[in-house]
N, C-alpha and C positions, 0 to 999 in steps of 0.2 A: 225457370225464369223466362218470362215474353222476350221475344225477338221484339226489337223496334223497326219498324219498316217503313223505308223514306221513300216517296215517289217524288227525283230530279228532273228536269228540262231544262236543258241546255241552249239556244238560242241566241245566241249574239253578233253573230256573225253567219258563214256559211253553212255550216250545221246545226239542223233540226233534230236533235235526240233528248232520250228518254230513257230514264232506269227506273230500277227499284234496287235496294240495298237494306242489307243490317249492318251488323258489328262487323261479320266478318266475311258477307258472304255478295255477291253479285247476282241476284233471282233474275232479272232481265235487263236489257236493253234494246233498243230500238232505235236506228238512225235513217233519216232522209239527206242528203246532203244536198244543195244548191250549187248547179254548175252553170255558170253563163257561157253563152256561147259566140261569145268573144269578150276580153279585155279581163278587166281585171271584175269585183265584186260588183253588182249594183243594190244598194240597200234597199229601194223601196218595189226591186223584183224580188228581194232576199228574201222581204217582209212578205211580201204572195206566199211564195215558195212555202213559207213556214206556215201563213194560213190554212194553203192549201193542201196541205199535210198533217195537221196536229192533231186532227178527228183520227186518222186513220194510224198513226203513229203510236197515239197514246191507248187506241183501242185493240189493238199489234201486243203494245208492249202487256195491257191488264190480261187478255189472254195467255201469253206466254207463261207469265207470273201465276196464274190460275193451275195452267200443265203441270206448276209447281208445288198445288198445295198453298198457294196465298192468293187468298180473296180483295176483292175493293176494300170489303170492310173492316180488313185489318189494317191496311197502310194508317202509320198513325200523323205524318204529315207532309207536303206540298212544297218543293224547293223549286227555287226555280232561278235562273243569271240575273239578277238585278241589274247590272252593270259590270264594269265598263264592253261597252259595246256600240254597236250601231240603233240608232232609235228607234226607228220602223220594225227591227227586229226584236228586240227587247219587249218592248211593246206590244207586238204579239204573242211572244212566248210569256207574258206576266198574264196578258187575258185569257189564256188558258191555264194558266195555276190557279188563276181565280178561280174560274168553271169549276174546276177540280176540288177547290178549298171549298168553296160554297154545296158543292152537291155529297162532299163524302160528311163535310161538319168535320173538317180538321185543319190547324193551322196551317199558316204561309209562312215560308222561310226565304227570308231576299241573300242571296248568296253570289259574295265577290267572287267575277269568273276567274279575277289572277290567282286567288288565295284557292278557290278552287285544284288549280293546276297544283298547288304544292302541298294540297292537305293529301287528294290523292298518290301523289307519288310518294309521300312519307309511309300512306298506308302498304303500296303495292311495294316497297322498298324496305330493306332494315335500317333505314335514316329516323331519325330521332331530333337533332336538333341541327340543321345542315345549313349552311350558305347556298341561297337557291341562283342558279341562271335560270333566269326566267327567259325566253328568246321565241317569238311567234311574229305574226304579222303587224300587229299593231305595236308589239312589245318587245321590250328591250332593256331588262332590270334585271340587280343582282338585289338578293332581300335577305334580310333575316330576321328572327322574331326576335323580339326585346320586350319587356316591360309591358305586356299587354298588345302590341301589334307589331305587326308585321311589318318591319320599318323598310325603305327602299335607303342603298349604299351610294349606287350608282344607277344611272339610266342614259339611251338615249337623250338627247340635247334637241333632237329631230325627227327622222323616221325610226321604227321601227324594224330591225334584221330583216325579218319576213320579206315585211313591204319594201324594203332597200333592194333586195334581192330579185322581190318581183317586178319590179320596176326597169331594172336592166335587162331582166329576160325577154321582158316587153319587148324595150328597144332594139334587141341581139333579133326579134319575129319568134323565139322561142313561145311554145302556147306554157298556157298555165294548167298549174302552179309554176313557178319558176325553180322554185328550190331543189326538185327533184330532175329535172333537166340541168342546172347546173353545174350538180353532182357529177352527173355520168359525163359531163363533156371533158369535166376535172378529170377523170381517173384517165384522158388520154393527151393531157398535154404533155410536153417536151420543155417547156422551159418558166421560169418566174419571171412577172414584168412588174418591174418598181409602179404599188399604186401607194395612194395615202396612206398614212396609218395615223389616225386622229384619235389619242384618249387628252382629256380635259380633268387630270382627278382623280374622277372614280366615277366621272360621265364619259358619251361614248358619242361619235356624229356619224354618220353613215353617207348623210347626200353627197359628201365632195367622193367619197369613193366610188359609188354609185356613177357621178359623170363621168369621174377619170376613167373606170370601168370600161364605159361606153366610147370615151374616145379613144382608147387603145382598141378597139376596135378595128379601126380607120385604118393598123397599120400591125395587128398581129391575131394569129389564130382565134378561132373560139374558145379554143380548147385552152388554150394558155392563159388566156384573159380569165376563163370561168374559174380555171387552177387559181391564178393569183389572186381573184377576186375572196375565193372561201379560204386560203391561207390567210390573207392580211387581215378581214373582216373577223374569223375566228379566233383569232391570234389575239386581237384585243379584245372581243369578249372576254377570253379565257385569262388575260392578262388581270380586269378587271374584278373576273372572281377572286384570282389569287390576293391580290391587293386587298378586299374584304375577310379575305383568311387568315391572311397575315394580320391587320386590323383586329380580327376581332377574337383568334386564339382558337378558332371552332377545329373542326377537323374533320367537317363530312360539307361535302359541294353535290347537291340533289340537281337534273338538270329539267327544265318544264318546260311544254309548248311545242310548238311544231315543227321551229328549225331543230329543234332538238331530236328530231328523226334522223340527221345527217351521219351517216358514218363518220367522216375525217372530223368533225366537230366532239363531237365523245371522243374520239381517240386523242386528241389534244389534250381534252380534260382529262381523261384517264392519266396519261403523263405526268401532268402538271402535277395531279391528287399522287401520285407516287411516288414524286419527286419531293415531298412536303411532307412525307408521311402520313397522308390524308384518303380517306374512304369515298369512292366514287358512287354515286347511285345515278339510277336510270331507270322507271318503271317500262313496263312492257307496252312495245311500240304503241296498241290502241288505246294509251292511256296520254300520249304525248299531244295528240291534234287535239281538240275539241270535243267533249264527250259527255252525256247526261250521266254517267257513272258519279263523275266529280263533282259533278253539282249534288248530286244525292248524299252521296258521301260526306260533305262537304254540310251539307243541310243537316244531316244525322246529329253531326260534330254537335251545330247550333240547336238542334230542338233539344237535345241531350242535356245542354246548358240552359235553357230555356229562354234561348234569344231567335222569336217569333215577329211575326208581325201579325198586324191587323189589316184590313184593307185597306184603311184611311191612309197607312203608312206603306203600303206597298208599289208605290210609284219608284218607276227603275229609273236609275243614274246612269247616262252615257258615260260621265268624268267621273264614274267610280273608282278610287285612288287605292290601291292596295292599302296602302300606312290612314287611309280616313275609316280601316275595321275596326271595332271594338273586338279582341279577340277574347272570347267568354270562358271556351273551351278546353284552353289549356291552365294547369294548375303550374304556376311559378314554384312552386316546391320540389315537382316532378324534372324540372329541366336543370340539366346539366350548368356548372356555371363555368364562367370563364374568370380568372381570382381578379378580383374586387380591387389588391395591393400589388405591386411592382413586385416581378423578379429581381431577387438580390444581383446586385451586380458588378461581386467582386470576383474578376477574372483571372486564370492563370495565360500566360502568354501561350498563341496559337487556341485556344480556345474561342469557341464560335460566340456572338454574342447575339446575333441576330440573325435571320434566315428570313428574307422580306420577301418581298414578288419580286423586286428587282434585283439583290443585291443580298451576299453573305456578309457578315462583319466580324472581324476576328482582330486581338490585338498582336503587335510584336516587336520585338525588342528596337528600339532606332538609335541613335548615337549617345553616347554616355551612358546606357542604359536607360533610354528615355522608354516610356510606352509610347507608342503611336497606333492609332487604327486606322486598320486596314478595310476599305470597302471593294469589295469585288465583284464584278457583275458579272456572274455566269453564265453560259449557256444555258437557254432552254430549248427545251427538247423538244416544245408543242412547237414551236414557233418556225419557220423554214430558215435554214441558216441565213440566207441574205436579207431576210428582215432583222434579224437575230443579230447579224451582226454590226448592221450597219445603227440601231438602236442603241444598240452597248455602245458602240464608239462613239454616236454623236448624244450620248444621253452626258458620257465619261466626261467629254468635254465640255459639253454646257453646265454642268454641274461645278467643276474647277471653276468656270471663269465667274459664272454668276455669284455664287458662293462667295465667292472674292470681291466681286465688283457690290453685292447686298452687306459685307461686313465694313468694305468702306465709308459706307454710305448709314452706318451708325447702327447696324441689324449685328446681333450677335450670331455670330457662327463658328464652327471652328475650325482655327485655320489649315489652308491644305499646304503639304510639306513638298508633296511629288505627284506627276501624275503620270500614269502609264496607259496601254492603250485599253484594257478593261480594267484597269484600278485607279484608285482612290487611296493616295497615305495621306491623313490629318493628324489635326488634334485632337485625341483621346477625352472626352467631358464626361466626366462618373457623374453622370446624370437621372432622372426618372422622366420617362415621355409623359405627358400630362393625360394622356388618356385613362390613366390609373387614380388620377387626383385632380383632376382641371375644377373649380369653383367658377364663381361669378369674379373671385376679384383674380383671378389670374386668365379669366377670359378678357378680365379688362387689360389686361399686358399685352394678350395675343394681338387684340385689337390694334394698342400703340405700336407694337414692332410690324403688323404688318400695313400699316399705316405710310411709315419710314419706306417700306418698302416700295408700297407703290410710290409715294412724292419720289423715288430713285427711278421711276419707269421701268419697277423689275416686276414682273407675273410671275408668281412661283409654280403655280403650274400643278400642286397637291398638295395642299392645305389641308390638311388633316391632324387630327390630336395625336397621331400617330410620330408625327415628325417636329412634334414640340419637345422640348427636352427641360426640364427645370433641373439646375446644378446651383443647388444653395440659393441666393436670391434670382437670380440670373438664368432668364427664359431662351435657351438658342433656338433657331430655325436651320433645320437640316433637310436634304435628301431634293438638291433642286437641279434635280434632273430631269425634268418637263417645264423647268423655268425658262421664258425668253423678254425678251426686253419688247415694251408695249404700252404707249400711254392711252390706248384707247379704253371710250367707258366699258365699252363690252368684252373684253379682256380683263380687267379689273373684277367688273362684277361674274362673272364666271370663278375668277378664284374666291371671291366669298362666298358666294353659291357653295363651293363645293366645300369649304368650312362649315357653313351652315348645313348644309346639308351631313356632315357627317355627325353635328352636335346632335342632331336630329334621329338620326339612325341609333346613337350609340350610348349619350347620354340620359338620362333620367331626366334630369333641370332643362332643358334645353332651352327653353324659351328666356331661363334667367343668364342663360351663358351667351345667348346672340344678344341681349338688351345690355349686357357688360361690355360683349365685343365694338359694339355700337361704339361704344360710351368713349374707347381710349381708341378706336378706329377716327372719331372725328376729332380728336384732339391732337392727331400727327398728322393729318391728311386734310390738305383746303380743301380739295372737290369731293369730300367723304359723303356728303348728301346725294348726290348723283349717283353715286356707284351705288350704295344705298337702294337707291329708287328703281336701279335697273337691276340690281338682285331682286326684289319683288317681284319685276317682268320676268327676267330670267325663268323662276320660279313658275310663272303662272304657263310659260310653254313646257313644261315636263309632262311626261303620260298625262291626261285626262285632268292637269290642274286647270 
């Protein structure tokens, strides 16, 4: 049987490379990289750079591949980064796939550089159907595949890790890259400085870190700053995958991208994935930064499935959005599922009933022989004790009082009995989370109870199908432990955002489940059209929308 042989260029950024690939095998590659010589990227020097390289690059890599026993005139098609990326670079490396397509007489393949990152690491990896952290300079997303694409859970809200990071190093006069200098200053501090720690959900903010970062400066080591900076920042990515894992039942966390070169960053997720009973993956380092490997590979996947282009259609996308792929490639028969129908959920006392990213749940005996559930928030062991613990205790208590202060206020939840300093005693609700069965007319519920909520000025803080409960007719709202009190529009719309956005990632209908949620959203809430209109905005600042 023929080998298929894809010639990749990669190009979106600082890296000008080039492969060739089959099924299984790496025949060459080729890199140029772009280094400025001061400050961070310049795109339209990037875009030289790549000109001034891609004769010599791509004529590098068909020799090597020749040493090999493969000719020009076998490669059977032309991949190259479509998008997301920088324009001026893009744009060059697309006008050399052309050359390439037009002179061998074989197709164009436009290939997303995010989906890139994790088609290669499934390959170089034994991951199969994984929750990806994706984390680079631009980016900053937890993904996983559903239903024909690659849906995004959570994201940045702002900058991207990379760029967050590079940005401080800036400031600190460290030269660039930033990330690998902040590593090493890390491994000699002496102590942790309280900085932010911002998740929204199953989104993630970076800039407020970023300044406080820089102004502890002003009044403590480099070294310690750098420490607390990749503690607090990794600590919530890492928070964020698990929250998707938990979510979504998987059981392998794939990590992509260039911050994912970091030591202390794998070593958290390893933990976590252990702690979970979940499979850690991490392809080999030169597969993490930027690489014509993945684009190839990547492109294989698509010619294989026969999703080409023509030239008319080969114009690159800056704002190429991971979840706008069509993913051709993969057979929905082949993948793993996660069950369709709820676990049974009749419990013996002390038995676990949940293992969430934040919290165990088990029930136990309480007065009369009542059952009551127990929520517990454990230690984690990625995370450095004093963010660790000071999160549990102020998650423990905002959780009580809001909880409390949203069932007054006509939002069903169930009631709390006791609280301790990392627990939670409530009401027991033999319930089903609606993640397993949510419709259009029980979205139109979610809408009215979280409607209720806001007209109380309560932000729940992770809205997600995960933490809806349906018990007989009756819809409760649980786990409002990132809830805080907030009548503003952009607090508001941020927590529908991240409702919508999980409908998005997770369900099938989705579009018929936010036009329901609309529906009993405006029917409990006066200013439901505002928030409304700034969830669109919201939406249109995420990665590349």
């Amino acid at each position: 049987m023929k080998n298929t042989f894809i010639l990749g260029i990669e190009g979106t950024a600082w890296n000008l490379s080039a492969a060739i690939v089959t099924e299984t095998e790496i025949i060459a590659e080729v890199t140029e990289t772009y280094k400025p010589t001061t400050g961070g990227i310049h795109p339209r020097e990037a875009a030289q750079h790549h000109a001034k390289y891609a004769a010599s690059v791509i004529r590098r890599l068909l020799a090597e591949a020749k040493e090999k026993g493969v000719e020009p005139s076998e490669i059977d098609g032309i991949a190259f980064s479509q998008g997301p990326g920088l324009g001026p670079c893009l744009r060059t490396v697309a006008t050399a796939a052309r050359m390439l397509s037009i002179s061998l007489g074989v197709p164009l393949i436009g290939v997303n550089h995010c989906i890139a990152h994790i088609e290669v690491g499934i390959w170089r990896t034994p991951a199969t159907d994984p929750v990806v952290l994706y984390v680079s300079g631009a980016n900053s997303q937890v993904i996983s595949y559903m239903g024909g694409r690659y849906r995004v859970f959570g994201e940045t809200l702002d900058i991207g890790l990379g760029n967050a990071l590079d940005k401080f190093a800036r400031g600190a006069g460290l030269p660039h890259p930033g990330g690998p200098k902040i590593e090493a200053y890390a491994k000699n501090a002496k102590r942790y400085i309280h900085l932010p720690y911002v998740i929204k959900g199953m989104d993630l903010s970076f800039s407020g870190l970023s300044t406080a970062a820089s102004e502890a400066l002003k009044k403590a080591s480099i070294e310690d700053v750098c420490y607390s900076y990749q503690e607090t920042a990794f600590a919530m990515v890492v928070e964020v995958a698990e929250r998707a894992l938990a979510h979504t039942g998987k059981k392998e966390v794939l990590l992509a991208g260039g911050v994912g070169a970091n030591t202390r960053l794998r070593e958290m997720l390893n933990e976590m994935c252990e702690a979970r009973g979940a499979k850690f993956y991490v392809p080999e380092k030169r597969f993490m930064g930027d690489n014509g490997t993945m684009i190839a590979y990547t492109g294989l996947l698509m010619y294989k499935s026969e999703n080409t282009l023509s030239l008319e259609e080969s114009r690159v996308n800056p704002s190429y959005r991971t979840d706008d792929v069509k993913v051709t490639w993969i057979r929905e028969e082949a993948m793993k599922r996660v069950p369709e129908i709820a676990p049974g959920t009749s419990l013996r006392l002390g038995e676990m009933l949940d293992n969430g990213a934040e919290a165990v749940v088990y029930l136990e005996e309480g007065p009369e022989g009542k059952e009551i559930l127990v929520k517990e928030r454990v230690p984690k062991a990625y995370r450095h004790k004093e963010i660790d613990e000071r999160i549990r205790t102020e998650r423990n208590r905002t959780e009580a009082r809001l909880m409390s202060e949203a069932r007054r206020n006509g939002v069903s939840t169930p009631i709390i009995y006791d609280v301790e300093d990392f627990k939670l005693k409530m009401q027991y609700i033999d319930g089903v989370p609606i993640k397993y069965l949510v419709t259009p007319e029980l979205s139109e519920k979610v809408g009215e109870l979280v409607g209720k909520l806001h007209s109380a000025g309560i932000i729940h803080g992770d809205l997600t199908t995960s933490n809806l409960l349906l018990a007989g007719e009756r819809l409760y709202l649980l786990d409002f432990g990132l809830a805080y009190f907030d009548k503003g529009l952009e607090s508001r719309g941020v927590d529908v955002h991240v409702l919508f956005q999980t409908f998005e990632s997770t369900h099938r209908n989705h579009e018929a489940l936010i036009k329901a949620f609309k529906k009993g959203y405006q029917s409990t809430f006066i200013d439901s059209e505002d928030v409304l209109k700034r969830v669109e905005e919201i939406k249109k600042r995420a990665r590349y929308a």
